[in-house]
TORKOL-339629 format. One record per residue: x, y, z of N, C-alpha, C, CB in turn. Coordinates in steps of 0.02 Angstrom, whole numbers, plus 50000, padded with zeros to 5 digits. Glycine has a CB too. Example, Ala and Ser with C-alpha at 12.3 -4.5 7.8 and 13.67 -1.06 7.14 Angstrom:
[[50660 49716 50390] [50615 49775 50390] [50660 49835 50390] [50565 49776 50452]]
[[50642 49888 50354] [50684 49947 50357] [50645 50002 50394] [50704 49970 50286]]
REM end
This chain:
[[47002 42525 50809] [47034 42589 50798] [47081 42582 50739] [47074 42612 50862]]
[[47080 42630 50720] [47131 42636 50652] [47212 42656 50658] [47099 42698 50603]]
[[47215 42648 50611] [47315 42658 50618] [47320 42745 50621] [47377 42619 50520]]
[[47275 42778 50590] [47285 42855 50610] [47263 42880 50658] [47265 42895 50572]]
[[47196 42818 50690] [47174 42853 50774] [47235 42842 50819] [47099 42808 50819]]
[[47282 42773 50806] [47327 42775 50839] [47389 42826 50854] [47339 42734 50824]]
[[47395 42835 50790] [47459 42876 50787] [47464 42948 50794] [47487 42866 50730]]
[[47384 42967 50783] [47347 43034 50824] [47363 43021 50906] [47248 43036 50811]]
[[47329 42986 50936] [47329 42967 51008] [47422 42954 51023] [47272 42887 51021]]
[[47477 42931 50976] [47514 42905 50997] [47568 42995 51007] [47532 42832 50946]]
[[47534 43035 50942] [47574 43118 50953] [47519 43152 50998] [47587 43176 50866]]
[[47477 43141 51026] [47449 43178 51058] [47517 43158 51130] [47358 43160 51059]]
[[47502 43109 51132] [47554 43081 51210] [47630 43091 51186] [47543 42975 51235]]
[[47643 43083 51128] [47713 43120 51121] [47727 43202 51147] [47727 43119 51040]]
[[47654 43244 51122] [47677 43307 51126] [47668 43319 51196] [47644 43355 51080]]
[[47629 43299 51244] [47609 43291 51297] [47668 43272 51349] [47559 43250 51288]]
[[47704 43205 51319] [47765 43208 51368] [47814 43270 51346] [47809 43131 51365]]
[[47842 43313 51281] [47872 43355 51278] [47845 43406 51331] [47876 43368 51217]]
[[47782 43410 51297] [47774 43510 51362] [47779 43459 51435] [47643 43585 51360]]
[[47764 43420 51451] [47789 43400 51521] [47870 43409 51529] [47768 43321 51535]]
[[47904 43383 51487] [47957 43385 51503] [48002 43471 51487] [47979 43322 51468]]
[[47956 43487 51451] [47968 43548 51426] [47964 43599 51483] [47920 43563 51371]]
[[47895 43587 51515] [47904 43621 51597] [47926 43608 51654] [47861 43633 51623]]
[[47938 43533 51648] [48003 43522 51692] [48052 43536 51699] [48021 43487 51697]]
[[48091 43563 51633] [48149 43584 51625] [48165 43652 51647] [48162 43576 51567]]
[[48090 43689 51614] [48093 43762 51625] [48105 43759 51708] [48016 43806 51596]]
[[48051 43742 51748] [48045 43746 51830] [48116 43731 51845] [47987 43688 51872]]
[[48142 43655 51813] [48210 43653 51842] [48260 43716 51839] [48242 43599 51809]]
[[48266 43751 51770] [48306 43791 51765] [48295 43866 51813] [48309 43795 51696]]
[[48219 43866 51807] [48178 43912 51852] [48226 43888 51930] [48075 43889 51850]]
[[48219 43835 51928] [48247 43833 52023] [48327 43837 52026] [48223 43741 52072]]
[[48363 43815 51960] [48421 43834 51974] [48459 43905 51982] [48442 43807 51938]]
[[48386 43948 51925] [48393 44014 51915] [48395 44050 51978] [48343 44038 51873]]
[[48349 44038 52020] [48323 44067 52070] [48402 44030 52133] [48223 44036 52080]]
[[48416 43979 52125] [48478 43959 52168] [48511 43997 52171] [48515 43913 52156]]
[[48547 44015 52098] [48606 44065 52101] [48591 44130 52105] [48648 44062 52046]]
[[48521 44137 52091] [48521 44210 52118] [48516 44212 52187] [48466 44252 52092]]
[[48518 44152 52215] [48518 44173 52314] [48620 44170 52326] [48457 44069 52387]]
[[48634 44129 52284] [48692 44110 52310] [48718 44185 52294] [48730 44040 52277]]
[[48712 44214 52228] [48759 44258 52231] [48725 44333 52250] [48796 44253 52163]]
[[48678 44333 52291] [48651 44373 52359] [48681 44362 52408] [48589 44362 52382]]
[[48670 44296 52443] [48732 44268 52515] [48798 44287 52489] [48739 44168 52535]]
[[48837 44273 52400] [48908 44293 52396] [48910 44370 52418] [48939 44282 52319]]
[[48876 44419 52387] [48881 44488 52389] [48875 44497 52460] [48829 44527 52346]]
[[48831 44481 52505] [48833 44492 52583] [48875 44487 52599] [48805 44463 52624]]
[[48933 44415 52587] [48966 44389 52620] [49029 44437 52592] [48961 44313 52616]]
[[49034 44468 52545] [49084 44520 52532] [49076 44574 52552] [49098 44530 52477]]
[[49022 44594 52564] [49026 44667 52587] [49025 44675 52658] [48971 44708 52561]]
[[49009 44614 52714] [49046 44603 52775] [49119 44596 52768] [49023 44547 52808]]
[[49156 44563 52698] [49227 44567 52729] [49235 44622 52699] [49284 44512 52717]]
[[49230 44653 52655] [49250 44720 52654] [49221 44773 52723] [49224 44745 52582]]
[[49196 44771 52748] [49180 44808 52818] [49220 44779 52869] [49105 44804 52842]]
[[49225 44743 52873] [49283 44696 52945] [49335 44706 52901] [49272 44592 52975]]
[[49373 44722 52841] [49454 44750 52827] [49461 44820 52822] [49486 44726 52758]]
[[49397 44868 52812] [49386 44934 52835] [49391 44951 52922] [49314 44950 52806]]
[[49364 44920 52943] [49376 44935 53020] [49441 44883 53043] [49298 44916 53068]]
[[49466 44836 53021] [49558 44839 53022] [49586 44906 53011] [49596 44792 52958]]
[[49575 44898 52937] [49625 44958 52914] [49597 45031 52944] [49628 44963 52824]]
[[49551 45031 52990] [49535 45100 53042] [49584 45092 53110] [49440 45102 53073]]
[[49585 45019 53140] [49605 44998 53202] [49683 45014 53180] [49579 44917 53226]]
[[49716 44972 53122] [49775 45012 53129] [49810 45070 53105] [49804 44984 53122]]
[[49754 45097 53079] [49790 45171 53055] [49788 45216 53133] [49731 45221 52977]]
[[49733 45199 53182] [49739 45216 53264] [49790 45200 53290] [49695 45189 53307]]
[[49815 45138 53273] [49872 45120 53302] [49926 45127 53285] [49873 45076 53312]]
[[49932 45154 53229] [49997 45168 53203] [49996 45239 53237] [50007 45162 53116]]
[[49944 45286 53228] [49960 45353 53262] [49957 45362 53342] [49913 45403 53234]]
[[49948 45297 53374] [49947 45315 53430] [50051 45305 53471] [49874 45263 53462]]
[[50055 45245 53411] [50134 45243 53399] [50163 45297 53392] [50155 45210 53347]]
[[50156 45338 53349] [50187 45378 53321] [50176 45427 53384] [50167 45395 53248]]
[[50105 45453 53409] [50112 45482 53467] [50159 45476 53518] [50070 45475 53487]]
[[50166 45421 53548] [50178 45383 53593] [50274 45396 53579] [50134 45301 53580]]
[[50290 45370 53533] [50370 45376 53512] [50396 45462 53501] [50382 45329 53426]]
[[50340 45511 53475] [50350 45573 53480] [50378 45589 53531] [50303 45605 53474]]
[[50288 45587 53581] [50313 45615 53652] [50372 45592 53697] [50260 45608 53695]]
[[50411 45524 53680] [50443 45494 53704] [50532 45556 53697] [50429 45416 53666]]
[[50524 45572 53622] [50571 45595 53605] [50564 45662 53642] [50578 45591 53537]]
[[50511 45705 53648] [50501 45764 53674] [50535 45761 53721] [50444 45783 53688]]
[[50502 45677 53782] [50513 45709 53863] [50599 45684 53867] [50447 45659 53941]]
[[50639 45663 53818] [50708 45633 53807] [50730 45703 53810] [50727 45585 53734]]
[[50712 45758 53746] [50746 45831 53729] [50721 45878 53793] [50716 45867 53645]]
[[50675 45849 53809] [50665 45911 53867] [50707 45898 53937] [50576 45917 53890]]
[[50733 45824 53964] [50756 45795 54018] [50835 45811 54000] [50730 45715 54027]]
[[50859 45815 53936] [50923 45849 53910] [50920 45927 53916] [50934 45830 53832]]
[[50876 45948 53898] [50894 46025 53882] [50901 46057 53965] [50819 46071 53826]]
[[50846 46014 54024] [50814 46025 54083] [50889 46034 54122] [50756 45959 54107]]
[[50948 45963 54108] [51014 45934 54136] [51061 45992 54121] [51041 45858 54099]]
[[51058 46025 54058] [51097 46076 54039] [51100 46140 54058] [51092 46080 53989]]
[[51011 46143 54089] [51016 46236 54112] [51016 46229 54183] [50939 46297 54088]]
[[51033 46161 54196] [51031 46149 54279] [51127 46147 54273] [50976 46051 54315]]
[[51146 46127 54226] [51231 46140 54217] [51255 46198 54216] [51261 46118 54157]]
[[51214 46244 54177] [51249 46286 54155] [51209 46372 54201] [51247 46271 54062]]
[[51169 46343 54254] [51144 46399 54278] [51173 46373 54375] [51045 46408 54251]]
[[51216 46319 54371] [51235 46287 54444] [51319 46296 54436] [51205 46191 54456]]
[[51318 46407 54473] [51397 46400 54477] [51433 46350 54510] [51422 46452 54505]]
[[51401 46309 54553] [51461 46276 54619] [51464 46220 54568] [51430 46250 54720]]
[[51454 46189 54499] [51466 46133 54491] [51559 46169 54446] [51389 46084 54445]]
[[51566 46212 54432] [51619 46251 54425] [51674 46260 54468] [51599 46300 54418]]
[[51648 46262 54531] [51691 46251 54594] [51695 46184 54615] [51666 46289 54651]]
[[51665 46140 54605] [51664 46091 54613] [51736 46054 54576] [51599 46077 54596]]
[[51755 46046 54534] [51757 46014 54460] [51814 46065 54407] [51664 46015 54424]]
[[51854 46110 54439] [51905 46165 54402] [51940 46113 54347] [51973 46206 54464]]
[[51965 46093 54380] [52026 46032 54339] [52006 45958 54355] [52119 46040 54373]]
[[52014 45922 54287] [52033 45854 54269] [52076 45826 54238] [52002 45832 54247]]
[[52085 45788 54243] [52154 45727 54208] [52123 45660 54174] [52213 45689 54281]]
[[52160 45651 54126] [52137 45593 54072] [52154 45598 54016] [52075 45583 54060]]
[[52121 45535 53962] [52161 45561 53894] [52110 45585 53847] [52206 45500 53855]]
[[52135 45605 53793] [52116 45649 53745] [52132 45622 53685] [52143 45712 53754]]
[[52061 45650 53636] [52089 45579 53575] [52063 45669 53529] [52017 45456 53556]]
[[52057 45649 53457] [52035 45707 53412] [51997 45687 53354] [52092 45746 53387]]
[[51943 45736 53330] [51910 45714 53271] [51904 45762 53216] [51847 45692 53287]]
[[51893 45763 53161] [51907 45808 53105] [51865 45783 53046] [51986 45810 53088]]
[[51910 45763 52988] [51885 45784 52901] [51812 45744 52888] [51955 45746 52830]]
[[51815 45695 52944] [51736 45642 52913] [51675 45682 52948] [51732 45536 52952]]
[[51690 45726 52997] [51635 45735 53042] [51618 45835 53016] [51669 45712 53145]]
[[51678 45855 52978] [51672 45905 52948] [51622 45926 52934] [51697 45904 52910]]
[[51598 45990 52950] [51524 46018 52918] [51465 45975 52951] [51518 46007 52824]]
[[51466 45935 52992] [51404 45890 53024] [51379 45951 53078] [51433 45803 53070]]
[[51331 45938 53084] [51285 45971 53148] [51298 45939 53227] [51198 45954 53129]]
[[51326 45982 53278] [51357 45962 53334] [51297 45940 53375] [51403 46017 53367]]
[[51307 45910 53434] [51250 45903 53487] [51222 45984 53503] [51285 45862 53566]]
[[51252 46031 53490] [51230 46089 53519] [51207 46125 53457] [51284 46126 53562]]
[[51186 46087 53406] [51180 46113 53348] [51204 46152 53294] [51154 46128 53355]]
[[51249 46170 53303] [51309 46226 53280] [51331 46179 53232] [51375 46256 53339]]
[[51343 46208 53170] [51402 46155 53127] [51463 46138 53156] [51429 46185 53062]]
[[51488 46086 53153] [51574 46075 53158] [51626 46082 53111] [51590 46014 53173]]
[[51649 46122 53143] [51719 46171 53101] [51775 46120 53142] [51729 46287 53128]]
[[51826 46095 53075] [51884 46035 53129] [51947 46128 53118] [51933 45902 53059]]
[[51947 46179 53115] [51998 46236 53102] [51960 46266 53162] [52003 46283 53018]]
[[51916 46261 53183] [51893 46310 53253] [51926 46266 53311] [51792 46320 53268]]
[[51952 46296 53374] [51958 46273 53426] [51907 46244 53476] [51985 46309 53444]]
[[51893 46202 53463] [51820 46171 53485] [51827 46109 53517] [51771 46159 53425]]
[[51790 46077 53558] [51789 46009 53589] [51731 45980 53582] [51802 46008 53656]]
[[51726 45942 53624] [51671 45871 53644] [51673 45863 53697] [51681 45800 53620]]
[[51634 45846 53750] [51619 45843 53815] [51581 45792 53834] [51593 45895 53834]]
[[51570 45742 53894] [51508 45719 53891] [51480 45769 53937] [51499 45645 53908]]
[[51502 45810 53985] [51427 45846 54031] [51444 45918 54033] [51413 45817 54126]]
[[51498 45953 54020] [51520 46027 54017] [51465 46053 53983] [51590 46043 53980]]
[[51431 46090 54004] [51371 46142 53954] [51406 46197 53897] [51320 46202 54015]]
[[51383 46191 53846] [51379 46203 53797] [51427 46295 53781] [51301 46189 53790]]
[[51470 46291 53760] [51496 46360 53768] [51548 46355 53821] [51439 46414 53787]]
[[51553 46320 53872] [51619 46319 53920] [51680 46320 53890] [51624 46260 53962]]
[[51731 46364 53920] [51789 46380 53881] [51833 46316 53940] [51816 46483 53879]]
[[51884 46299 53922] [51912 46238 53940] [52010 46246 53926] [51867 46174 53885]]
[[52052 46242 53978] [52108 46262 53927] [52135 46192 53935] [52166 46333 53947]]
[[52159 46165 53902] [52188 46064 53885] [52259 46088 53855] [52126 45997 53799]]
[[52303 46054 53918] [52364 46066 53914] [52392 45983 53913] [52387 46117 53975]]
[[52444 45953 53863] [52467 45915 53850] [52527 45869 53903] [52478 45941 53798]]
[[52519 45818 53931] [52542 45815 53991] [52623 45801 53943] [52500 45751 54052]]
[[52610 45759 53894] [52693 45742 53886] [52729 45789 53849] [52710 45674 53849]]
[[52708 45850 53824] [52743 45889 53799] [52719 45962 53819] [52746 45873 53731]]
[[52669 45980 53855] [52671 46040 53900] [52621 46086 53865] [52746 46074 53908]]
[[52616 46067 53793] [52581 46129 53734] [52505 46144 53770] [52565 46089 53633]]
[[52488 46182 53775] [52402 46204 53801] [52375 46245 53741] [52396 46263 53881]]
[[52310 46225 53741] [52258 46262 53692] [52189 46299 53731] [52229 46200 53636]]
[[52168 46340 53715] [52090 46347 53761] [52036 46317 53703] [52063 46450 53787]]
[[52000 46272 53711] [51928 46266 53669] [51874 46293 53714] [51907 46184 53648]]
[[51817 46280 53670] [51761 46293 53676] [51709 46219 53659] [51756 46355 53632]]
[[51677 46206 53718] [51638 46147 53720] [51572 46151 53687] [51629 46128 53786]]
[[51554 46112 53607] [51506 46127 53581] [51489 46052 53559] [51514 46182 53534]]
[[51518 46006 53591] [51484 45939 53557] [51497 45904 53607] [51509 45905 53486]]
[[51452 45831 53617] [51459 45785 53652] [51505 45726 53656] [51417 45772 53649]]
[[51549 45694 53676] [51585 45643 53686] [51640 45649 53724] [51599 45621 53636]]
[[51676 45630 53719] [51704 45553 53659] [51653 45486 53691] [51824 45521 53676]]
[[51642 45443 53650] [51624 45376 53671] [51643 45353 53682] [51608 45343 53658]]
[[51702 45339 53703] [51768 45282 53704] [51785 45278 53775] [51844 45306 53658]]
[[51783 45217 53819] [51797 45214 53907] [51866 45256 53905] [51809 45119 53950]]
[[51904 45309 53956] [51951 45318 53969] [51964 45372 53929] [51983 45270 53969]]
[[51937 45414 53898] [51935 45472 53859] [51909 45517 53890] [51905 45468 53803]]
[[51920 45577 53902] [51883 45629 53952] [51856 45679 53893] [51943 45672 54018]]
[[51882 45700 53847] [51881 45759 53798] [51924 45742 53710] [51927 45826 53847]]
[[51872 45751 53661] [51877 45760 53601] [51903 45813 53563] [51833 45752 53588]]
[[51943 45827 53561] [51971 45908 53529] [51955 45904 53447] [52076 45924 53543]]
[[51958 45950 53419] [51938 45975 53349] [52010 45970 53320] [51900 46059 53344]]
[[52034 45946 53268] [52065 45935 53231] [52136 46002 53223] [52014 45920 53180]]
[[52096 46073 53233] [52135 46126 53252] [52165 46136 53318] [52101 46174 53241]]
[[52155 46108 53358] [52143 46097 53421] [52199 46065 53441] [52084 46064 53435]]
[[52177 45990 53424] [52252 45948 53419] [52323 45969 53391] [52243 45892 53379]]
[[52323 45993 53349] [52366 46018 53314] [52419 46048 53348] [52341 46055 53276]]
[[52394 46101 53390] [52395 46148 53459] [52422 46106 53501] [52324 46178 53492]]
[[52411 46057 53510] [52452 46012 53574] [52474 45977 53543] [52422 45975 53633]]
[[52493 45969 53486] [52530 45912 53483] [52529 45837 53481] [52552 45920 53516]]
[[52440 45846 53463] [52411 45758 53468] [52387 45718 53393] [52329 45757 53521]]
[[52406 45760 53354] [52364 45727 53292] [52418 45683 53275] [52337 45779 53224]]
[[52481 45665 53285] [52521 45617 53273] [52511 45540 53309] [52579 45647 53288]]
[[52499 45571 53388] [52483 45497 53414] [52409 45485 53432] [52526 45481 53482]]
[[52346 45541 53428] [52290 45517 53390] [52251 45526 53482] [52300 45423 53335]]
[[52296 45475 53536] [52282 45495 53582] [52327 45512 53648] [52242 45463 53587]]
[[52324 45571 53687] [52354 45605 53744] [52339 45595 53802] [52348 45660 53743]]
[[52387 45595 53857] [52342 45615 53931] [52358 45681 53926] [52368 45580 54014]]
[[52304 45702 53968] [52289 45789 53957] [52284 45803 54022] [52216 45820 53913]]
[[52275 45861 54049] [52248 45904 54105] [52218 45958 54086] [52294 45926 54149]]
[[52158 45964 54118] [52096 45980 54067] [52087 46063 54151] [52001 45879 54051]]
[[52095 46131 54134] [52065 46162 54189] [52001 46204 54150] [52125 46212 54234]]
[[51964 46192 54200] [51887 46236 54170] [51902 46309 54202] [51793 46199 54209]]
[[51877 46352 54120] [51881 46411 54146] [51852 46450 54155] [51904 46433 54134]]
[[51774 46426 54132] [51724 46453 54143] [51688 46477 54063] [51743 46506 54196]]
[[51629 46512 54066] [51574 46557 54001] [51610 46605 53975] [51499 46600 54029]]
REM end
């Protein structure tokens, strides 16, 4: 054989291992091609289950937030209705009137911070109107609060709730006090007679 049959025969097997390797490479890339196109099929599945399981979260608690909100509503309802229920059972039960004419205790007063606020009975608070605080007198009871250590009496009108304070029977309005004689020492013993609507 000759040096050009060789070197014929030697590029025939050169070109021969290229397209071999040439289609090895391709198939390889072919199978990697085909990999990631599964992987990022399983990725997309695997996202659009968690986006469906954080859609039905965010369904479960937007239910639950309104069933809260239900739940704390009606809570407040059956609170305003078990108040309003206590008040027309107060204020429609003459014998609790006979019951209950006069009390004794002390008396404190409130005014300029609470000015213009909305009372428990809803009415603005005027501290120049003759007005009180109560914790259970229904709403509108006229009340006359006579000053035990100096004798002065005023009549109010019961349009707000309190006092909070243990040992306090009645909150007078700033005009009120004045009238007896309490805005100096802030708090009085009083004698309190109910006088009725």
């Amino acid at each position: 054989m000759s040096k050009i049959d060789i070197s014929i025969k030697n590029r025939i097997k050169l070109i021969g291992v290229a397209t071999f390797c040439t289609f090895a490479c391709l198939g390889t890339n072919t199978a990697k091609a085909a990999t990631v196109e599964q992987k990022s099929k399983i990725f997309r599945r695997s996202q659009s289950k968690v986006q469906l399981k954080s859609q039905q979260y965010h369904k479960q608690s937007l239910s639950i937030t309104k069933d809260l909100l239900n739940s704390n509503s009606q809570d407040l309802k059956r609170k305003n209705l078990v108040t309003r229920e206590r008040d027309r059972e107060l204020n429609s039960n003459s014998n609790y009137f006979q019951l209950a004419q006069t009390a004794s205790g002390q008396a404190s007063w409130y005014g300029p911070k609470f000015h213009g606020r909305p009372t428990a009975s809803g009415e603005q608070f005027n501290q120049n109107a003759h007005t009180a605080a109560h914790p259970s007198l229904p709403f509108g009871t006229q009340v006359k609060v006579t000053n035990v250590n100096n004798g002065r009496s005023v009549v109010v009108r019961i349009n707000d709730r309190g006092p909070f304070v243990g040992g306090r029977i009645i909150d007078l309005s700033a005009a009120a006090a004045r009238a007896v004689g309490l805005v100096q020492s802030g708090v009085a013993p009083v004698r309190l007679q109910i006088l009725g609507r």
